[in-house]
C-alpha positions as a Markdown table, in Angstrom:
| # | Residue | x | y | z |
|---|---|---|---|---|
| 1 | Unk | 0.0 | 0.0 | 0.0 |
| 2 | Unk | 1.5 | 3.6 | -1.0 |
| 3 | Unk | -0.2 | 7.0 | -1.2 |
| 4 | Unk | 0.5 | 10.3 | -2.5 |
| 5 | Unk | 0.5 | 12.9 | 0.4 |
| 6 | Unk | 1.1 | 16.8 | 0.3 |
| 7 | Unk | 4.0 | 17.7 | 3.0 |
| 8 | Unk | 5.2 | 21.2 | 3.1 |
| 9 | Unk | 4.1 | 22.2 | -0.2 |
| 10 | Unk | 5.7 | 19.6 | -2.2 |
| 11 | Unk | 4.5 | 15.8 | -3.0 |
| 12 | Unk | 6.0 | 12.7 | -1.8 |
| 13 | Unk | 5.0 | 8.7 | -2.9 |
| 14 | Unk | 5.4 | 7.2 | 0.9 |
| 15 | Unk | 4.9 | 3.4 | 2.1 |
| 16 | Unk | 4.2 | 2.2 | 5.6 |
| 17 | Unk | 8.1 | 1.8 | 7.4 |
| 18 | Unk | 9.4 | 4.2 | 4.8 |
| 19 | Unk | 11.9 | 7.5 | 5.7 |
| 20 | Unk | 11.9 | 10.3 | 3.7 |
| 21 | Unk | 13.7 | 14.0 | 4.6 |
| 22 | Unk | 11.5 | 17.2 | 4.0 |
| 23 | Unk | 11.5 | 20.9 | 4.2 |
| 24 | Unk | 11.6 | 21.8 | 8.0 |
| 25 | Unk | 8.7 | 20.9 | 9.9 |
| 26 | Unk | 8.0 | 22.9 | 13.2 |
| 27 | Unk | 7.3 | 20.1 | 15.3 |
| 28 | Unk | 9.3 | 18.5 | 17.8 |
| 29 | Unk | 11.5 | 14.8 | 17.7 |
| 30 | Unk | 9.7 | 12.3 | 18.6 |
| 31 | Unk | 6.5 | 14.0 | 18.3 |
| 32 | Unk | 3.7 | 12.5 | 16.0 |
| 33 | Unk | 2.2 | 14.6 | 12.6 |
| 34 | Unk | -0.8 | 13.4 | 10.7 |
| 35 | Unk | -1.2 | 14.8 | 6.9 |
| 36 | Unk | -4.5 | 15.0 | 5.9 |
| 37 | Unk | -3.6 | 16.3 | 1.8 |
| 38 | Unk | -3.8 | 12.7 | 0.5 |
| 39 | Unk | -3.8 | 12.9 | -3.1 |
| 40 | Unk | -3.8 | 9.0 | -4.4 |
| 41 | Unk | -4.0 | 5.9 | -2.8 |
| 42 | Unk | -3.0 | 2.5 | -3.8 |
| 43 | Unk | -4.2 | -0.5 | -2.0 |
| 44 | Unk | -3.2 | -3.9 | -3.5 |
| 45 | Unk | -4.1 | -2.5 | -7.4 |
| 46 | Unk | -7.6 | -0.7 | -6.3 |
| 47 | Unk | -6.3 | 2.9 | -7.1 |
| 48 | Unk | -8.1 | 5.6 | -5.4 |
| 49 | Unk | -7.7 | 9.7 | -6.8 |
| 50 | Unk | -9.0 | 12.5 | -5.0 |
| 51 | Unk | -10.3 | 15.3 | -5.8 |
| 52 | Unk | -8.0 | 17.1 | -5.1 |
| 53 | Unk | -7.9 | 15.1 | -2.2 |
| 54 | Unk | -9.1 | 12.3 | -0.4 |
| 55 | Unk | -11.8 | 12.8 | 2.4 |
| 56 | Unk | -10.7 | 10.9 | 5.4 |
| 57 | Unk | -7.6 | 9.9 | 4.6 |
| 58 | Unk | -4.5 | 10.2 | 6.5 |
| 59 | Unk | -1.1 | 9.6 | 6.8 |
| 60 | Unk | 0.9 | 9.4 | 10.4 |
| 61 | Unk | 4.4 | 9.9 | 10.7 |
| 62 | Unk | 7.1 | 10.0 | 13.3 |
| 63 | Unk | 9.6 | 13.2 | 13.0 |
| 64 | Unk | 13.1 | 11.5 | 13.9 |
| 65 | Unk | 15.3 | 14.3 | 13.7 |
| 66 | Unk | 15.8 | 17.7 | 12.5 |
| 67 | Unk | 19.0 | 18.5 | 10.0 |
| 68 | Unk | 21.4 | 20.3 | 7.7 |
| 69 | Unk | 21.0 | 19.2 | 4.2 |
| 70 | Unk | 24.9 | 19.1 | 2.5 |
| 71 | Unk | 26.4 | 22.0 | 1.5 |
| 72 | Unk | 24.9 | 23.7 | -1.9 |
| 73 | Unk | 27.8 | 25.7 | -3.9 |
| 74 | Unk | 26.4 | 28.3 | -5.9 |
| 75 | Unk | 29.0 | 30.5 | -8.1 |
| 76 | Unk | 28.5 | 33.2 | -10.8 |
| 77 | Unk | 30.9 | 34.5 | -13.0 |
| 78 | Unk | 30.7 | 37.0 | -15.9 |
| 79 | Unk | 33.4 | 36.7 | -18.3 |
| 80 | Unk | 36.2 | 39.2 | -18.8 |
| 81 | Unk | 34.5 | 41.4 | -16.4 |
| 82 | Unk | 36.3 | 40.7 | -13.4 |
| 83 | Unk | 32.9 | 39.4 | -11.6 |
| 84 | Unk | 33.0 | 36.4 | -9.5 |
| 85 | Unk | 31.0 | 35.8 | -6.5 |
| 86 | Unk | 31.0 | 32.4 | -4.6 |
| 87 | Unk | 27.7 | 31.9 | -2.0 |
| 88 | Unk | 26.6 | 28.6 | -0.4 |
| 89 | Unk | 23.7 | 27.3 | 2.1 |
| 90 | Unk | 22.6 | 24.0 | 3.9 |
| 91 | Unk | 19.2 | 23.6 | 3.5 |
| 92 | Unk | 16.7 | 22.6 | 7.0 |
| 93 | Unk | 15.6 | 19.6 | 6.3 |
| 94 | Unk | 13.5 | 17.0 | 9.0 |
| 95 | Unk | 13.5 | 13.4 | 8.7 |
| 96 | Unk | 10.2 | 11.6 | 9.2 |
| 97 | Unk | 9.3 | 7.6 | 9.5 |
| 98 | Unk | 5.6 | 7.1 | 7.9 |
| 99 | Unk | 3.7 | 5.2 | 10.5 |
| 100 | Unk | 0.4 | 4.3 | 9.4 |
| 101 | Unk | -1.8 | 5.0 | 6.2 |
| 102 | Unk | -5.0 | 5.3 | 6.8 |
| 103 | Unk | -8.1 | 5.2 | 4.0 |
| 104 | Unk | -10.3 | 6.6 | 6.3 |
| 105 | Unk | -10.8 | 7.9 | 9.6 |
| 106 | Unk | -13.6 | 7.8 | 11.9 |
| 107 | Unk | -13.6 | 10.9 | 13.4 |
| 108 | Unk | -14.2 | 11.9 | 9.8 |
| 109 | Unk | -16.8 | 9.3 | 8.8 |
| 110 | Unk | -18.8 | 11.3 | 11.2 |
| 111 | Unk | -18.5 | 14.7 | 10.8 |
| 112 | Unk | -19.4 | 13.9 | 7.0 |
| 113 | Unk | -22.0 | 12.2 | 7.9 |
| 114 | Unk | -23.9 | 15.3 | 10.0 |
| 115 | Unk | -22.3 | 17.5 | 7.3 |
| 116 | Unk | -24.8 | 15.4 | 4.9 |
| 117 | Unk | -28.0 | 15.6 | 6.8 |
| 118 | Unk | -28.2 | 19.4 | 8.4 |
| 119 | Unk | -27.3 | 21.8 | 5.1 |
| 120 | Unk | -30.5 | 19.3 | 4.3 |
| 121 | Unk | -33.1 | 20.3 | 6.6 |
| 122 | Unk | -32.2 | 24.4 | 7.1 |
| 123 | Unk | -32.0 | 25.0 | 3.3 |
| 124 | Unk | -35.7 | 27.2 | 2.7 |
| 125 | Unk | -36.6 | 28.1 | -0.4 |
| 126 | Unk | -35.8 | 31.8 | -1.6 |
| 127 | Unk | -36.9 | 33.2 | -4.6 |
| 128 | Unk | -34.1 | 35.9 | -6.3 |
| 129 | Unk | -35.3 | 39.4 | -7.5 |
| 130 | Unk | -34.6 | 39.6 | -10.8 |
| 131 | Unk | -31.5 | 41.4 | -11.9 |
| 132 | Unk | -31.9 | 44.8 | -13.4 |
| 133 | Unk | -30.7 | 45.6 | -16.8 |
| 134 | Unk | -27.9 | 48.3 | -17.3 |
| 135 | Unk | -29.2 | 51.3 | -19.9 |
| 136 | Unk | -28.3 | 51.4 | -22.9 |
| 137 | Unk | -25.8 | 53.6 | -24.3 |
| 138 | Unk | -25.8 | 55.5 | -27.0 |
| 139 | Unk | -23.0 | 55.3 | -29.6 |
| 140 | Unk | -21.1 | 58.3 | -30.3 |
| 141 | Unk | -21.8 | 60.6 | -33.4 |
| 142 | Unk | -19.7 | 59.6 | -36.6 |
| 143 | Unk | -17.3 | 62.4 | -37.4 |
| 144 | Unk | -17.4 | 63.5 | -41.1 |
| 145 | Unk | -14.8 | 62.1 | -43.5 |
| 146 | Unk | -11.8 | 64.6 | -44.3 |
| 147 | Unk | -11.7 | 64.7 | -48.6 |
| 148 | Unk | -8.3 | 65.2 | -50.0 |
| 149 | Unk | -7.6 | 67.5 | -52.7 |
| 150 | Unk | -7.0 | 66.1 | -56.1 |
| 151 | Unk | -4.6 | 68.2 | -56.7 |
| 152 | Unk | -2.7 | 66.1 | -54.1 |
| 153 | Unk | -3.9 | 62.7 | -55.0 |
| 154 | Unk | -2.8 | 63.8 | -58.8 |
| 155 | Unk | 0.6 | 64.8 | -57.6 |
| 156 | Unk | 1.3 | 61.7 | -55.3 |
| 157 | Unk | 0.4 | 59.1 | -58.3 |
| 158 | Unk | 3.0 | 57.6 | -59.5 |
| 159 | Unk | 3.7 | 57.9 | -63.2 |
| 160 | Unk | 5.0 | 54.4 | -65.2 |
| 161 | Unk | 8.0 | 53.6 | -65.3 |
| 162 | Unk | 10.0 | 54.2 | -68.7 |
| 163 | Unk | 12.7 | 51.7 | -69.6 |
| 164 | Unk | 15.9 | 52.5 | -71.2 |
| 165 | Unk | 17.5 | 50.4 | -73.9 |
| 166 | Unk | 20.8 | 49.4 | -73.0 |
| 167 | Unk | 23.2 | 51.2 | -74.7 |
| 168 | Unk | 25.5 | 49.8 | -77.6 |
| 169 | Unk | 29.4 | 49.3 | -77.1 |
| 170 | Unk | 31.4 | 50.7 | -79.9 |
| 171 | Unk | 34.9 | 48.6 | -81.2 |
């Protein structure tokens, strides 16, 4: 059985017994943390895909330790301008054991379930005004088309274009 869970903003495929390291968690080691953003769930073949996420489902895991991720160079160079800079970081990581993957709670089963049956019973019927239609508007007046002078057009035309015969060499 593996699921697709949601931890800190990115996705991890996780089996019961499995460790993986994510971004730092602000819990303490030792302490339990359940993650209820179960995306997928695979159970022997029978593939379940929330939408977005699973209802009910969770995933419990066991944060063993908080650490520095290795060191990260990161250089930039421009060159022949004389620019070199060298940075570095270690990023937080925590290291978790998944515990137990669960298809559905209880605790959820019922809250779902009186979910279901109140919005039921306290839903009256209300009729909706109906909306009001914006004026109209009127369109704006045409503006009169400027005529050229012909004299203009007339001078602008381009005339044809005469050809030359090529001119004879002489011995």
């Amino acid at each position: 059985m593996y699921a697709i869970v949601e931890i800190a903003g990115q996705q991890f495929k996780v089996e019961k017994d499995q460790q993986i390291f994510v971004h730092r968690l602000e819990a303490e080691e030792g302490s339990k943390v359940d993650f209820d953003k179960v995306l997928l769930m695979d159970d022997s073949g029978k593939v379940n895909v929330g939408a977005p996420v699973i209802n009910g489902a969770k995933v419990t895991a066991k944060v063993l330790e908080h650490l520095k991720d290795d060191k990260v160079i990161v250089f930039k160079k421009k060159r022949r301008k004389g620019y070199k800079v060298k940075n570095g970081h270690r990023q937080h990581l925590t290291k978790l054991e998944i515990q137990n993957i669960d298809a559905k709670a209880p605790a959820a089963k019922a809250k779902t379930a009186e979910k279901t049956t109140k919005p039921a019973a306290k839903k009256p019927a209300v009729k909706k005004a109906p909306a009001k239609k914006p004026a109209a508007k009127k369109a704006p007046a045409k503006k009169p088309a400027v005529k050229k002078a012909t004299a203009v057009k007339k001078a602008r035309a381009k005339k044809p274009a005469v050809k030359k015969a090529p001119a004879k060499k002489t011995e």
